[in-house]
LOBAGU-89056 format. One record per residue: residue number from 0; residue in one letter; x, y, z of N, C-alpha, C, O in turn. Coordinates in steps of 0.02 Angstrom, whole numbers, always signed. Last residue first. Example, Ala and Ser with C-alpha at 12.3 -4.5 7.8 and 13.67 -1.06 7.14 Angstrom:
<recs>
    n  res      nx      ny      nz     cax     cay     caz      cx      cy      cz      ox      oy      oz
    1    S    +642    -112    +354    +684     -53    +357    +645      +2    +394    +670     +57    +402
    0    A    +660    -284    +390    +615    -225    +390    +660    -165    +390    +712    -166    +423
</recs>
This chain:
<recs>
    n  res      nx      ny      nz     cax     cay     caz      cx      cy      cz      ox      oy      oz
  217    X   -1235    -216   -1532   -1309    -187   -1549   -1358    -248   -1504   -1420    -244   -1504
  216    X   -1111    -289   -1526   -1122    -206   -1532   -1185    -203   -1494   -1188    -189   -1434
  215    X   -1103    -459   -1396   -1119    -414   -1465   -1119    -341   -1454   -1125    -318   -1397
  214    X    -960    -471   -1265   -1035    -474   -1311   -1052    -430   -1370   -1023    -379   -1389
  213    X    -821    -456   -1247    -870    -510   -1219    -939    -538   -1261    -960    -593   -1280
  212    X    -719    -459   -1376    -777    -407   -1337    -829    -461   -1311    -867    -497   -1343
  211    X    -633    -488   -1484    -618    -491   -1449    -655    -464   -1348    -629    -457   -1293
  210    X    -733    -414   -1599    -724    -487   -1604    -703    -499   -1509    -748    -516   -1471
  209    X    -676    -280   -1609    -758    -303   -1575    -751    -386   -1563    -767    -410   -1509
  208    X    -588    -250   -1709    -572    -253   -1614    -620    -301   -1603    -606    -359   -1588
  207    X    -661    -273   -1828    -619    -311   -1808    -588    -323   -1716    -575    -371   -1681
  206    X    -708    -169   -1844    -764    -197   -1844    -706    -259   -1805    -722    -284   -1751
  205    X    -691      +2   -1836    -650     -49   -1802    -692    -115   -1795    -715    -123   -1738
  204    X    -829     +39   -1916    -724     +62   -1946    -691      +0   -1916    -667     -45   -1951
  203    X    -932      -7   -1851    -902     -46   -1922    -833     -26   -1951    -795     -54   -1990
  202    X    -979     +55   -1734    -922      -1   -1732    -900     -19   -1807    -846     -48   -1815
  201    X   -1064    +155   -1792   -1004    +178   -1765    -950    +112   -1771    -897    +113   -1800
  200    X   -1168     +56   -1848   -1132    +104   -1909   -1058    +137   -1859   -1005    +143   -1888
  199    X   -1206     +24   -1714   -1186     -19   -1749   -1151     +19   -1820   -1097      -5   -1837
  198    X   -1253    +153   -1656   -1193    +124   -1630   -1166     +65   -1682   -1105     +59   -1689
  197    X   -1357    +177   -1754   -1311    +229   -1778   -1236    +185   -1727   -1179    +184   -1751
  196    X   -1473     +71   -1752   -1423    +114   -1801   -1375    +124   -1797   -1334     +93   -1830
  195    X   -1491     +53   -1584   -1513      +5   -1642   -1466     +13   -1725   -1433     -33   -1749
  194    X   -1461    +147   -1507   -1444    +111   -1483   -1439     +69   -1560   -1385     +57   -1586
  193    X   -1496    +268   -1597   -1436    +267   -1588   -1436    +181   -1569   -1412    +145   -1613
  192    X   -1661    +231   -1599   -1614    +242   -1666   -1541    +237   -1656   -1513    +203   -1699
  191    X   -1675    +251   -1470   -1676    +160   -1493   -1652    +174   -1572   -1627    +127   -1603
  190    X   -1580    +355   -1374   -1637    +333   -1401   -1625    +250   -1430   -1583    +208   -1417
  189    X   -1515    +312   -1207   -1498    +334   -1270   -1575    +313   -1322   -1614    +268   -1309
  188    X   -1431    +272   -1066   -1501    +313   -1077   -1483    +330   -1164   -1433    +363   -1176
  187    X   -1301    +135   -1110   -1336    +192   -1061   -1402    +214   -1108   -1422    +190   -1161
  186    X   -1453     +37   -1022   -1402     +91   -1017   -1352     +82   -1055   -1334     +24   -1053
  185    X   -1587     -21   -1066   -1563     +44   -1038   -1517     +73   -1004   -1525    +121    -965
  184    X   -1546    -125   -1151   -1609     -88   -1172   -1629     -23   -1139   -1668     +18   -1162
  183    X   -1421    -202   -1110   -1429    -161   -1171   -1479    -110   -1183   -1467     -59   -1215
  182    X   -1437    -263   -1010   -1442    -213    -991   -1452    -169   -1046   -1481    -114   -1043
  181    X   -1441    -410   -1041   -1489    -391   -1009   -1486    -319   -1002   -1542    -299    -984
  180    X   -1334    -417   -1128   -1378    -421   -1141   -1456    -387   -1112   -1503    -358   -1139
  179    X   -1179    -319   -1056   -1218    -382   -1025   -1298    -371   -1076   -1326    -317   -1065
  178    X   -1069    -233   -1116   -1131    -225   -1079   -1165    -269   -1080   -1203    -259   -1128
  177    X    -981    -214   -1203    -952    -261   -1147   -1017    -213   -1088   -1008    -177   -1039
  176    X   -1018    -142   -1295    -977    -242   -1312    -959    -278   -1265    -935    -335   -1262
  175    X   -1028     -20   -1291   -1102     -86   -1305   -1063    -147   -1306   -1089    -201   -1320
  174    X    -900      +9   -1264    -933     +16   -1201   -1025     -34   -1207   -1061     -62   -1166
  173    X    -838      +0   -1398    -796     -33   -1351    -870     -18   -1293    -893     -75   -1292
  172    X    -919     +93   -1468    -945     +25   -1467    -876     -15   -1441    -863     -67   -1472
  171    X    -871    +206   -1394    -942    +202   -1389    -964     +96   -1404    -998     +55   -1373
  170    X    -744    +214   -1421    -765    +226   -1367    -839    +194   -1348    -856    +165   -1296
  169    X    -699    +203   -1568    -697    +160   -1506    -726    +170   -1443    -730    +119   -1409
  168    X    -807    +310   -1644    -796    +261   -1666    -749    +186   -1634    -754    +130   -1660
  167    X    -774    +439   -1537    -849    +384   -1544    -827    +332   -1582    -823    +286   -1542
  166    X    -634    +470   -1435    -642    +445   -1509    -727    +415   -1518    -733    +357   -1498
  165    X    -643    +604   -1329    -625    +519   -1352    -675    +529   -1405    -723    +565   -1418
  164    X    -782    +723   -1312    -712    +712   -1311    -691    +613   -1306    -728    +571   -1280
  163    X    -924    +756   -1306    -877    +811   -1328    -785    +759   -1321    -733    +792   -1332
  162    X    -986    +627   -1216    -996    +648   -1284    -946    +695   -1326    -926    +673   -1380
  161    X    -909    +691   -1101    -899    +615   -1104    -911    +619   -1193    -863    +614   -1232
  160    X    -984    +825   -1065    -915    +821   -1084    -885    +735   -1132    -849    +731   -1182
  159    X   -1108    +781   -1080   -1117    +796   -1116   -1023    +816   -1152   -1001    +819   -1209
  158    X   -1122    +710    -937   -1138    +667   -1004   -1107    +716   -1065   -1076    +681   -1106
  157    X   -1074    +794    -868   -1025    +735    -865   -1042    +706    -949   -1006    +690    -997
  156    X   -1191    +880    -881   -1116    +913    -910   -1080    +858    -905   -1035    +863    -947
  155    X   -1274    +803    -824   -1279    +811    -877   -1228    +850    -929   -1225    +851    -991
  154    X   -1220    +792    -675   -1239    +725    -733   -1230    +743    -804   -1191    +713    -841
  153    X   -1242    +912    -660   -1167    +898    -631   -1168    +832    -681   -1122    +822    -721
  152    X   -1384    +938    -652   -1331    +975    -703   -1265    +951    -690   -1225    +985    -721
  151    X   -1422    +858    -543   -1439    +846    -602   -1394    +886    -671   -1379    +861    -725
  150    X   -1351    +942    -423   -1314    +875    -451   -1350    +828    -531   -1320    +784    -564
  149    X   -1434   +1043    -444   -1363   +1049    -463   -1334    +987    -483   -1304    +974    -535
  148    X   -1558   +1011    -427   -1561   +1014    -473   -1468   +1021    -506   -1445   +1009    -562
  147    X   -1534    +954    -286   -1565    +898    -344   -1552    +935    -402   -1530    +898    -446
  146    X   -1402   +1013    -190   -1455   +1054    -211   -1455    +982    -268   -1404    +958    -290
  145    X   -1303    +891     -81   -1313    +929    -146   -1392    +938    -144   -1434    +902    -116
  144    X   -1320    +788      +4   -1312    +874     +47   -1298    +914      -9   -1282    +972      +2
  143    X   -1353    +677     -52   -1417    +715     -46   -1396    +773     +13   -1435    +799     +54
  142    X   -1244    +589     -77   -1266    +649    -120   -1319    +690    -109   -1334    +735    -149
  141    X   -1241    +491     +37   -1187    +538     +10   -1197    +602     -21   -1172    +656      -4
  140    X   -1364    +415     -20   -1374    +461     +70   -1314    +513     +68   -1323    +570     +89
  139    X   -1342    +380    -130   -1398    +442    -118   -1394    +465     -79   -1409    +524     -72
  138    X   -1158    +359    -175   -1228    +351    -155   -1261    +374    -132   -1233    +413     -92
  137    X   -1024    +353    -180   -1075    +411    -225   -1129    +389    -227   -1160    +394    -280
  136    X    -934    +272    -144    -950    +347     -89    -997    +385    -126   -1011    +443    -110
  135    X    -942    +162    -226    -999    +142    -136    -983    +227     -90   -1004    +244     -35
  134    X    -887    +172    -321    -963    +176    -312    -986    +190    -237   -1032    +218    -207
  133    X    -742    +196    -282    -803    +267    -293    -878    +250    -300    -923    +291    -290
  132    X    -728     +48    -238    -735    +118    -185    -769    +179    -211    -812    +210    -180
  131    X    -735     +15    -383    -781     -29    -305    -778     +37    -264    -827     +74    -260
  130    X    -628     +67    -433    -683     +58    -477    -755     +58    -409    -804     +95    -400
  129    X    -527     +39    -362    -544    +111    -355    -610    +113    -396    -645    +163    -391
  128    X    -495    -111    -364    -531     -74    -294    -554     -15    -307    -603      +2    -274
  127    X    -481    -134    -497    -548    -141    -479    -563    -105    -416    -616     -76    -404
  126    X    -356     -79    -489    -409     -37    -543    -477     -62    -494    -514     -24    -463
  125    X    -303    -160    -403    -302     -86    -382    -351     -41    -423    -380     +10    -405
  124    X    -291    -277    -488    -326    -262    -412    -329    -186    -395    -378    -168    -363
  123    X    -238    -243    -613    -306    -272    -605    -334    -241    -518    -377    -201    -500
  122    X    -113    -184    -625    -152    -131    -621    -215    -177    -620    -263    -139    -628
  121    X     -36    -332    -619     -19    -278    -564     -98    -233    -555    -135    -238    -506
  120    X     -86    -359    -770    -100    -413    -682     -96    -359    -636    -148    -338    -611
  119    X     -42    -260    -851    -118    -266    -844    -114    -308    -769    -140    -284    -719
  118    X     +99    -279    -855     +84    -221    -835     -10    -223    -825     -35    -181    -788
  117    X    +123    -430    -888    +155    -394    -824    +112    -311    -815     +99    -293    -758
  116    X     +73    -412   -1025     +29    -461    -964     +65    -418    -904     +32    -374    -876
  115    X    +178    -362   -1078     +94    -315   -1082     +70    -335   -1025     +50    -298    -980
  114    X    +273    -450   -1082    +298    -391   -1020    +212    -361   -1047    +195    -323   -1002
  113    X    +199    -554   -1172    +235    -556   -1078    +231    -507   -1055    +194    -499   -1007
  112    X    +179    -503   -1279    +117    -509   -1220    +126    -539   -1154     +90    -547   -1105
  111    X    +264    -377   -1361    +297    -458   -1330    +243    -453   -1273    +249    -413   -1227
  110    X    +290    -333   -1539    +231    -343   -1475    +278    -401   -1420    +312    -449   -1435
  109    X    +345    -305   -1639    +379    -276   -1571    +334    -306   -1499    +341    -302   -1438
  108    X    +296    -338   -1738    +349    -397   -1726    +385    -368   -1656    +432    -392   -1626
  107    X    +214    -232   -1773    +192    -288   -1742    +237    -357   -1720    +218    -410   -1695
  106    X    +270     -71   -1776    +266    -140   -1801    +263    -202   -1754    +303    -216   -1709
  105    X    +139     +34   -1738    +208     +33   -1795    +245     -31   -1826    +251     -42   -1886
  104    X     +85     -56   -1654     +48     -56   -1691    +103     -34   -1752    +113     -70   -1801
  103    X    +193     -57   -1538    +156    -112   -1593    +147    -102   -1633    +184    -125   -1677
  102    X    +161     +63   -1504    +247     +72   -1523    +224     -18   -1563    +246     -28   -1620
  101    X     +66     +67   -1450     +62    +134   -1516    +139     +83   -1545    +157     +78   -1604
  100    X     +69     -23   -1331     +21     -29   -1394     +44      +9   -1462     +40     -17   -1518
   99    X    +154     +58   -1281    +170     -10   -1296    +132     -27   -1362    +151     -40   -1419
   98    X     +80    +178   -1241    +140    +184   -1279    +173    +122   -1288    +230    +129   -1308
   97    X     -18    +105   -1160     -38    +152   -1230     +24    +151   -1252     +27    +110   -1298
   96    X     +52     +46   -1054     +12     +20   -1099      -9     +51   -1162     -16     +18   -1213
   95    X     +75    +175    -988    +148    +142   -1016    +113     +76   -1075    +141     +62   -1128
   94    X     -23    +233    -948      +7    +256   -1013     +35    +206   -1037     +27    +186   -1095
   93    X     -71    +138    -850    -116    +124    -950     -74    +162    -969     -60    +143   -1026
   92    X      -3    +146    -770     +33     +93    -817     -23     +87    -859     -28     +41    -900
   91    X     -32    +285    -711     +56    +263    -756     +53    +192    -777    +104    +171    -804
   90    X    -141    +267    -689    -150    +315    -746     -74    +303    -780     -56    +307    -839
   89    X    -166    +236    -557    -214    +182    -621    -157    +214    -680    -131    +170    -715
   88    X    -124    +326    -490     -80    +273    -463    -116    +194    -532     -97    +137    -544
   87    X    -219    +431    -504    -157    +428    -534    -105    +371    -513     -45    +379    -523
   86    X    -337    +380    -460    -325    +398    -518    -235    +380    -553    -207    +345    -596
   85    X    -312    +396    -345    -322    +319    -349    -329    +325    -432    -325    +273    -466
   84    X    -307    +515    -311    -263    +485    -301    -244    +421    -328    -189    +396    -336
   83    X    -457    +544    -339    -392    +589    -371    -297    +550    -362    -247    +560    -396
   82    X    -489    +469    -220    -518    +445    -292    -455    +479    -328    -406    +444    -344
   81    X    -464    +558    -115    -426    +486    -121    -455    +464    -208    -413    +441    -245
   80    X    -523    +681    -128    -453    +666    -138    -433    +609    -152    -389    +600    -194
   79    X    -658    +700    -122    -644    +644    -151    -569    +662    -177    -555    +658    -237
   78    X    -773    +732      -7    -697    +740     -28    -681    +662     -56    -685    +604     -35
   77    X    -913    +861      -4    -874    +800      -7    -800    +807      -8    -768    +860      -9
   76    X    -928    +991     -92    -952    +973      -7    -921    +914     +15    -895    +924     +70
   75    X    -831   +1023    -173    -865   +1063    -131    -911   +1054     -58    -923   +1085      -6
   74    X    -808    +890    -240    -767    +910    -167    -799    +969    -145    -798    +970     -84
   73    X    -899    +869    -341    -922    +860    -271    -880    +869    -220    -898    +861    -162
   72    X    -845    +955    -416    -921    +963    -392    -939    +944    -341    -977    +970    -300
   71    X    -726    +915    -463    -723    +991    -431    -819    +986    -400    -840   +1027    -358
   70    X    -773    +799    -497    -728    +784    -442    -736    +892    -406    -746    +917    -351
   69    X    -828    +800    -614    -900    +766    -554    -831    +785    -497    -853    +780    -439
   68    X    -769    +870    -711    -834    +889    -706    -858    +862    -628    -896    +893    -590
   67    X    -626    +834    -725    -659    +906    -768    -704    +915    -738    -705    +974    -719
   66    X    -616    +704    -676    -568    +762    -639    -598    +821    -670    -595    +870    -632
   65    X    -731    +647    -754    -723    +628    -679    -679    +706    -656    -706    +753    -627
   64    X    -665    +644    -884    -731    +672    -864    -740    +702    -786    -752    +759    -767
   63    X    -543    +574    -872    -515    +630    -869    -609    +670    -844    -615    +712    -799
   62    X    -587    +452    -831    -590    +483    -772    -566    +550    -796    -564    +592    -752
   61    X    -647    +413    -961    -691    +418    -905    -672    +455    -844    -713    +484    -808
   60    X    -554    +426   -1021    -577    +464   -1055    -650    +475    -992    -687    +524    -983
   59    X    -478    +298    -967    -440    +370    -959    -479    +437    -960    -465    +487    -927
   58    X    -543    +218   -1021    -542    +223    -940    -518    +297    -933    -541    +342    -897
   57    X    -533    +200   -1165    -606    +243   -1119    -590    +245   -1061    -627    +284   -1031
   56    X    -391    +195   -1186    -424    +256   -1200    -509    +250   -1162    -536    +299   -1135
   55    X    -390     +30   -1154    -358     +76   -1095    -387    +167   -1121    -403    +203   -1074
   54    X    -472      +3   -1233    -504     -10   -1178    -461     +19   -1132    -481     +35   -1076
   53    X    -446     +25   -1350    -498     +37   -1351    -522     +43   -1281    -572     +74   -1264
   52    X    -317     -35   -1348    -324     +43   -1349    -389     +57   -1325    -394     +99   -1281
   51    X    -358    -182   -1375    -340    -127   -1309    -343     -83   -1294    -364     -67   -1239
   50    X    -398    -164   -1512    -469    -184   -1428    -436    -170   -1361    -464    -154   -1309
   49    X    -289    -142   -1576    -354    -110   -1570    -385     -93   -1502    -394     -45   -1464
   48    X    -231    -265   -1516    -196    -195   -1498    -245    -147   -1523    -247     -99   -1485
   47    X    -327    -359   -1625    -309    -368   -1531    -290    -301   -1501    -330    -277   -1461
   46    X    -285    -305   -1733    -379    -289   -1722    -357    -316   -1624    -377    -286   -1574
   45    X    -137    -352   -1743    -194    -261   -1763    -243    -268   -1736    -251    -221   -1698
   44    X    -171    -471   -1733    -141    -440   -1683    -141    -375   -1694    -148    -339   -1645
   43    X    -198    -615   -1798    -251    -574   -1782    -212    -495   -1727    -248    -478   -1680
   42    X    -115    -707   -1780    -132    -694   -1836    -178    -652   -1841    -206    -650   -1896
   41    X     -78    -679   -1639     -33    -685   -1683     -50    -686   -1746      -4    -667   -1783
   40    X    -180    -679   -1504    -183    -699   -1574    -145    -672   -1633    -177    -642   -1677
   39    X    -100    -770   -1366    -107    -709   -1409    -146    -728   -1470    -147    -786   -1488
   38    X    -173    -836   -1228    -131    -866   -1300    -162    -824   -1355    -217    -829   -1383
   37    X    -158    -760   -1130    -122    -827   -1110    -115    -867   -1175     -75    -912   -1185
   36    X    -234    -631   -1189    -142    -644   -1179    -128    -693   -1145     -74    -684   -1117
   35    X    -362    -668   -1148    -321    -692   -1242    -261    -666   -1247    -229    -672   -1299
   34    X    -378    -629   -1021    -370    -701   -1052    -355    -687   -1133    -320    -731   -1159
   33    X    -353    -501   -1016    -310    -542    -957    -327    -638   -1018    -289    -682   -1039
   32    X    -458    -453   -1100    -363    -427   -1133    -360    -529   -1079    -364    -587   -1100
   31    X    -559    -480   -1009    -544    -509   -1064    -476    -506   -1106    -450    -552   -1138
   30    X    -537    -415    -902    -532    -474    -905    -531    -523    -958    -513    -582    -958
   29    X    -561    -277    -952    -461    -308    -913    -471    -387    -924    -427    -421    -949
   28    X    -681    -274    -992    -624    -273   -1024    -554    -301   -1005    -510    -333   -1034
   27    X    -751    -315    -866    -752    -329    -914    -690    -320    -974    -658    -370    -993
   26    X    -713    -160    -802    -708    -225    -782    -681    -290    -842    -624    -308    -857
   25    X    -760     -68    -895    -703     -77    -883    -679    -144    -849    -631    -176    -869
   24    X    -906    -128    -863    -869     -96    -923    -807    -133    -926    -794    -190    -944
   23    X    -907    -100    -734    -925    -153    -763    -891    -180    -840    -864    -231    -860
   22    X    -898     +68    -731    -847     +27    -717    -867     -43    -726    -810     -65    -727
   21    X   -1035     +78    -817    -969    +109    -833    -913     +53    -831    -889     +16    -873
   20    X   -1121     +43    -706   -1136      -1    -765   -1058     +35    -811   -1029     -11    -840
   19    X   -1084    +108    -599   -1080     +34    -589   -1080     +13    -658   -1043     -34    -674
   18    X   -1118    +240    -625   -1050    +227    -644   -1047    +159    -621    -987    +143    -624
   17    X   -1268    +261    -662   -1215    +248    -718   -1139    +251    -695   -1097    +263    -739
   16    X   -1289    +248    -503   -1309    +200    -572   -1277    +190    -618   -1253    +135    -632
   15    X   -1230    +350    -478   -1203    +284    -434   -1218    +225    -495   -1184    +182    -520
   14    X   -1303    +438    -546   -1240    +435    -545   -1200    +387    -518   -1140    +383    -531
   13    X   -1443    +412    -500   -1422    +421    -550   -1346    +406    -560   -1334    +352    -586
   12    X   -1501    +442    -367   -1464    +362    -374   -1433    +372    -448   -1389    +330    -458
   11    X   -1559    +564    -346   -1487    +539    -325   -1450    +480    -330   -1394    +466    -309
   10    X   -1650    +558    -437   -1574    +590    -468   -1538    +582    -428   -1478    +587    -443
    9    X   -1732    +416    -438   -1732    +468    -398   -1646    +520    -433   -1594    +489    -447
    8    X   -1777    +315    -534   -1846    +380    -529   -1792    +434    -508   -1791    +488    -538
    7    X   -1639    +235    -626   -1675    +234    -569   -1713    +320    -591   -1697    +363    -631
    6    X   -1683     +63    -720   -1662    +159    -705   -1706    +166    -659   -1760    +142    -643
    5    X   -1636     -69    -646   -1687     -19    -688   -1644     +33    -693   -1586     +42    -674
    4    X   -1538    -161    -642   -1573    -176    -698   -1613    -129    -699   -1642    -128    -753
    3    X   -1450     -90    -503   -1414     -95    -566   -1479    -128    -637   -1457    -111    -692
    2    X   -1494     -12    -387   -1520     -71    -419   -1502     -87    -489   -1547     -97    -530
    1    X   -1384     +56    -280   -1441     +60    -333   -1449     -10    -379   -1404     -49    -397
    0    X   -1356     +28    -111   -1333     +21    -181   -1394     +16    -227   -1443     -19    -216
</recs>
């Protein structure tokens, strides 16, 4: 397992790298929804159903990446059926979560954070196992029956699809808000104008989700 505080030299630890610090992410998020639905914030409940969306749209937006770009790549030599699987057994209760949320947000006297709670507890253990299992099959000794420079282009079309699609104004500072201090300074890989500027000008539409976010934007 790659050493989650540097970047790593070798391109095969690359991708193991950035998807520990990803799914951490996501981590992070369930656990936080999981505690401020034991006592909603009722006077605060737009900017709460915000920070959900926020957090069931990047998972989605991560693995739709995943099925477009890193899954046709590496079943060529690998097999990552079971991930494809472990997808879609994640994927029916964030919809049913997205269409809870949307059907809130129309009006907020619809919210009931009982039956939400019922659908986040169930999808906790199974999210985290498929989170845990794709790291530990996309490691260097795994990836090194790929050509270095292919699986370097296999990264950089992930990065560059991930950029091309979901919302930047949640996506991006839902993913700095629930990155641990210590890691802020390299990942992900981004200049120090974006990290410093331009992510903090992204979070200010939804300045309100952020509240609910383990840790600071910027």
């Amino acid at each position: 397992m790659v050493d989650k505080k540097q970047a790593p030299q070798d391109t095969f630890d690359v991708l193991q790298w950035n998807m520990i610090h990803a799914h951490d992410v996501f981590k992070a998020g369930c656990d936080s929804i999981l505690r401020h639905l034991d006592n909603p914030p009722r006077d605060d409940l737009a900017n709460f159903l915000g920070y959900c969306l926020a957090w069931a749209e990047s998972i989605i937006e991560h693995h739709d990446a995943e099925e477009k770009i890193v899954f046709p790549f590496l079943n060529t030599k690998l097999d990552f059926s079971g991930e494809i699987e472990q997808h879609k057994a994640v994927h029916a209760p964030l919809k049913a979560m997205v269409a809870m949320i949307h059907e809130a947000q129309a009006d907020l006297t619809k919210f009931d954070p009982q039956q939400f709670k019922e659908l986040v507890v169930p999808l906790r253990v199974p999210l985290f196992n498929h989170l845990d299992d794709e790291v530990s099959h996309i490691g260097a000794d795994s990836l090194k029956v790929f050509d270095e420079p292919a699986l370097r282009k296999m990264c950089t079309d992930m990065d560059s699809y991930s950029k091309s699609h979901g919302d930047p104004f949640m996506i991006v500072p839902f993913m700095r808000s629930h990155t641990p201090p210590e890691f802020k300074d390299h990942w992900p890989v981004m200049p120090w104008v974006l990290r410093k500027l331009v992510v903090p000008i992204l979070a200010l539409r939804h300045s309100g989700y952020w509240k609910f976010s383990p840790y600071a934007v910027s």
